[in-house]
C-alpha positions in Angstrom: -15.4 -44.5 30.7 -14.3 -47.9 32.2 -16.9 -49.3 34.6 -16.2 -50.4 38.0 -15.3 -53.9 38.7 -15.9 -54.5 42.6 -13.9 -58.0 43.9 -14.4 -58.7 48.2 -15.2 -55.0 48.6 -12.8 -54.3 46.7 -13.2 -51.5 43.6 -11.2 -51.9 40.3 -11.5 -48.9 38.0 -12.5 -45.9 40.9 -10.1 -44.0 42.6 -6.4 -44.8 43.2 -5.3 -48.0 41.6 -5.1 -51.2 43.6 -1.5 -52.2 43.9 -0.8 -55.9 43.7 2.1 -58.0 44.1 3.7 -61.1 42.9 4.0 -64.2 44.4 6.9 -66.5 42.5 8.2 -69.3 45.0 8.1 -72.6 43.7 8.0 -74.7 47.3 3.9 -74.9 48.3 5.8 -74.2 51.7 7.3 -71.0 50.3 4.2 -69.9 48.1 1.9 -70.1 51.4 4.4 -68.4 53.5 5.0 -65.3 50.9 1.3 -64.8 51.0 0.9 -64.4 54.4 3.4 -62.3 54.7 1.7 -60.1 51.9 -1.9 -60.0 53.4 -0.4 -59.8 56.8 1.1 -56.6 54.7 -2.1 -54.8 53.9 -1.5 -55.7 50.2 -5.0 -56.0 48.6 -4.5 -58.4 45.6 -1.7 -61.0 45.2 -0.7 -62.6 42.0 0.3 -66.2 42.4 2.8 -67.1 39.2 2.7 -70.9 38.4 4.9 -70.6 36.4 8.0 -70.4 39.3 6.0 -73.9 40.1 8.8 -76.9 39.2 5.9 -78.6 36.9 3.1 -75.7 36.4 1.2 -78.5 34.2 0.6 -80.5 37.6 -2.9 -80.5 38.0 -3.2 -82.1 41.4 -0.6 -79.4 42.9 -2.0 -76.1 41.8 -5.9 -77.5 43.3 -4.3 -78.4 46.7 -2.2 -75.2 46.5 -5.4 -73.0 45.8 -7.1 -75.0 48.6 -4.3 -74.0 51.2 -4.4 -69.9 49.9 -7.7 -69.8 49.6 -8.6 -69.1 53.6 -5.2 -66.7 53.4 -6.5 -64.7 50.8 -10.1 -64.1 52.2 -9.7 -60.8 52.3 -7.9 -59.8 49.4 -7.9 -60.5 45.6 -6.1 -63.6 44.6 -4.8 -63.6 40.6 -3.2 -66.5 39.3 -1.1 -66.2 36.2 0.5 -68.5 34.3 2.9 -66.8 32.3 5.0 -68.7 29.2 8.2 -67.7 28.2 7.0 -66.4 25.1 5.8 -63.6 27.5 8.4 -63.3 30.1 7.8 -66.6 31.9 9.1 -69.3 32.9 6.8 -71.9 31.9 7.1 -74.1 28.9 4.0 -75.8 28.0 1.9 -76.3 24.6 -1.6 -74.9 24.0 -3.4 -78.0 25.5 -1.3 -78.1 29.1 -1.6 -74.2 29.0 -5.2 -74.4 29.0 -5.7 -77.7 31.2 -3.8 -75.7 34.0 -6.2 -72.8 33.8 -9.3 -74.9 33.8 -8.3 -76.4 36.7 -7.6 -72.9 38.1 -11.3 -72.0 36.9 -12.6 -75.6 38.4 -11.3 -74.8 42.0 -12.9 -71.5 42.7 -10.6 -70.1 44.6 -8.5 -67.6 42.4 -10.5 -64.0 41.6 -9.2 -63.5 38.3 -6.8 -65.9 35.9 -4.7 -64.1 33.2 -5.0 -65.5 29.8 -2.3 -64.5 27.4 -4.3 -63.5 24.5 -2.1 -64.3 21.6 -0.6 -66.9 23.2 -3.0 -69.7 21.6 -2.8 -69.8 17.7 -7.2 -70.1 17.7 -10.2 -70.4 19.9 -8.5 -67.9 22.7 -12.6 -66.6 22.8 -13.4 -70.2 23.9 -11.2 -70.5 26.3 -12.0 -66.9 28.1 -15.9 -68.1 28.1 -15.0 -71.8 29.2 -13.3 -70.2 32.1 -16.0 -67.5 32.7 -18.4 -70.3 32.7 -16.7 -72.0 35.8 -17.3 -68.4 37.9 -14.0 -66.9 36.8 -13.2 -63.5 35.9 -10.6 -63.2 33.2 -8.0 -61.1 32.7 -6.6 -60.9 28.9 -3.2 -60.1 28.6 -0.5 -58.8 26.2 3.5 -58.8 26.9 6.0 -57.1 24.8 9.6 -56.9 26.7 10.9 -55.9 23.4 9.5 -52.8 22.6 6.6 -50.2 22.4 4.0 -50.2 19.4 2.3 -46.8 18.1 -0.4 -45.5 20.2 -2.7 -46.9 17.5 -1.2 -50.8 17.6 -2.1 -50.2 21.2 -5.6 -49.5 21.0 -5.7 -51.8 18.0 -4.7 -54.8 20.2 -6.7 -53.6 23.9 -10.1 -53.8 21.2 -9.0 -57.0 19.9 -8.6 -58.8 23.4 -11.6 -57.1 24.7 -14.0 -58.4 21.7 -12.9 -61.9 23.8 -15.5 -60.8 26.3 -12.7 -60.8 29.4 -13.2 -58.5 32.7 -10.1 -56.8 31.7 -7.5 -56.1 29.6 -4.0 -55.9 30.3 -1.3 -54.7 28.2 2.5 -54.5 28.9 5.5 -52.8 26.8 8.8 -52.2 27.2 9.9 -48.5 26.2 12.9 -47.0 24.6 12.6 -43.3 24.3 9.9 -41.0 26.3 8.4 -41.4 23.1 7.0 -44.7 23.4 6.3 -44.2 27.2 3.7 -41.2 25.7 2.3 -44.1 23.2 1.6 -46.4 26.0 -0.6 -43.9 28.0 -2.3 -42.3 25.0 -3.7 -45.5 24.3 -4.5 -46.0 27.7 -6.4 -43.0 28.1 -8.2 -43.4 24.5 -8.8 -46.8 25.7 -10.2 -46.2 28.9 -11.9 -42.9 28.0 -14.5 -45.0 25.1 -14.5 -49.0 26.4 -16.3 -50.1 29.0 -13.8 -52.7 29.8 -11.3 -52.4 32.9 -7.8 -51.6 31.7 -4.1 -52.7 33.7 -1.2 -51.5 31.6 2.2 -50.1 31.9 5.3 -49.4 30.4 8.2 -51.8 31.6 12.2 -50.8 32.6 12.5 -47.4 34.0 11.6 -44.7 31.2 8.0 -46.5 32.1 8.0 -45.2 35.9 5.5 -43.1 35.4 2.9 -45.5 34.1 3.1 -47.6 37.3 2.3 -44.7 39.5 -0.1 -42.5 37.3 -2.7 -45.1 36.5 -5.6 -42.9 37.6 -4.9 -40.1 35.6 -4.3 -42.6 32.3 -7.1 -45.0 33.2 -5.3 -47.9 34.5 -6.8 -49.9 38.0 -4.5 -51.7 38.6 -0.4 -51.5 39.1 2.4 -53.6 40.3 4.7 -53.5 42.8 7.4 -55.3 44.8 7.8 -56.6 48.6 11.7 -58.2 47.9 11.8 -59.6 44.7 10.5 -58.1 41.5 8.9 -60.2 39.0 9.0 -57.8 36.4 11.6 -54.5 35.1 10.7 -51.4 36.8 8.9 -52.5 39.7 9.0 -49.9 42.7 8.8 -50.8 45.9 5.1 -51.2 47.6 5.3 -48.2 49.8 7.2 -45.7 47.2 4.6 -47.0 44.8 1.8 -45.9 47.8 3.3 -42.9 48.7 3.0 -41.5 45.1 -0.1 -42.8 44.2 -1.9 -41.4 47.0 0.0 -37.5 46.6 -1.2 -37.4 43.0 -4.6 -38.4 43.7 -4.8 -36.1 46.6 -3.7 -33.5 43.9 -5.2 -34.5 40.6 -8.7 -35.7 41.7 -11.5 -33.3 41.6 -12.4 -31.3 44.8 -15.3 -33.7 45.7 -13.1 -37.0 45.7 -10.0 -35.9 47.3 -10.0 -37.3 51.2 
């Protein structure tokens, strides 16, 4: 059974899943604003994409921009993600500008988790998770495929190779084509999350996935995404839709002694 990860009071891994949602400006201005607008929201983790930054290899911009969120996202969980475009982002860097940018996340102290794309780096993906654990970061590893859905077994396969890194988590997007792959997706989930220790985030993109954004708690994910205007991925619902669901299967689907 996945163990709880607890950020600001916060629990990752109990209960309904904490819903976070995307920041991908690319004026400082613009990034600040959105995630005011967010916490002034209730939303309970924001993830800042660099990648919508005009040069997500600047150093100097992504410290200062921490600095500025960092008193605006006191009170909620702050997840900064760099995603390439060889995983559905925009940013185009090598492996040594990938991994500069997340040190210097890592060296600022202000974001709660960073996403490392797992296969992104051809070696030493394990060395970079620990350097970045090492600076007081918790780690997220990650796994995008917005082509199509592996067996159940691939699945698992890959969640136990990312979490041999030693990261907090584990994330693993897919994109579905059939029902059939949607069911692959949350068997490995649940297998996953049912005999790891490790946290799990993972859904099935485009809208055969719907149900694995809103069902995480029956399928053993803690965390899902949502949208407040723009969507930064396919099949994003809406923050309150995605609230309203959550909180009507948990109020049916929990045992007797954790329902409100």
């Amino acid at each position: 059974m996945n163990r709880e990860l607890v950020i600001k009071d916060i629990a990752l891994g109990k209960g309904v899943p904490v819903i976070c949602v995307s920041v991908t400006e690319s004026a400082p201005e613009a990034i600040l604003a959105e995630a005011r607008r967010l916490v002034s929201a209730g939303v309970q983790m924001i993830e800042w994409r660099l990648d919508y930054l005009e040069d997500p290899a600047n150093t100097n911009v992504i410290r200062q921009l921490l600095m500025d969120l960092k008193p605006v996202c006191e009170n909620c969980i702050l997840l900064a993600t760099l995603r390439t475009s060889s995983q559905g982002g925009r940013a185009r860097l090598d492996e040594k500008a990938f991994a500069k940018s997340l040190m210097a996340i890592a060296t600022s102290h202000v974001a709660d988790l960073i996403d490392v794309e797992y296969f992104f780096k051809k070696e030493g993906e394990k060395d970079l998770i620990s350097s970045l654990q090492r600076e007081g970061a918790r780690v997220i590893a990650s796994q995008h495929d917005f082509h199509k859905t592996p067996s159940a077994m691939d699945l698992i396969s890959t969640l136990l190779t990312m979490e041999e890194s030693g990261a907090d988590l584990v994330k693993i997007a897919v994109m579905p084509h059939s029902s059939g792959d949607v069911l692959h997706l949350l068997d490995a989930s649940s297998t996953f999350s049912e005999n790891t220790q490790t946290p799990l985030i993972s859904m099935a993109m485009g809208r055969l996935g719907a149900i694995s954004r809103v069902g995480g708690e029956l399928f053993g994910s803690c965390v899902t995404f949502a949208s407040m205007g723009a969507s930064s991925a396919p099949g994003q619902f809406p923050i309150e839709d995605v609230r309203t669901v959550m909180e009507i299967l948990h109020r049916y689907s929990a045992p007797e002694d954790q329902n409100d």
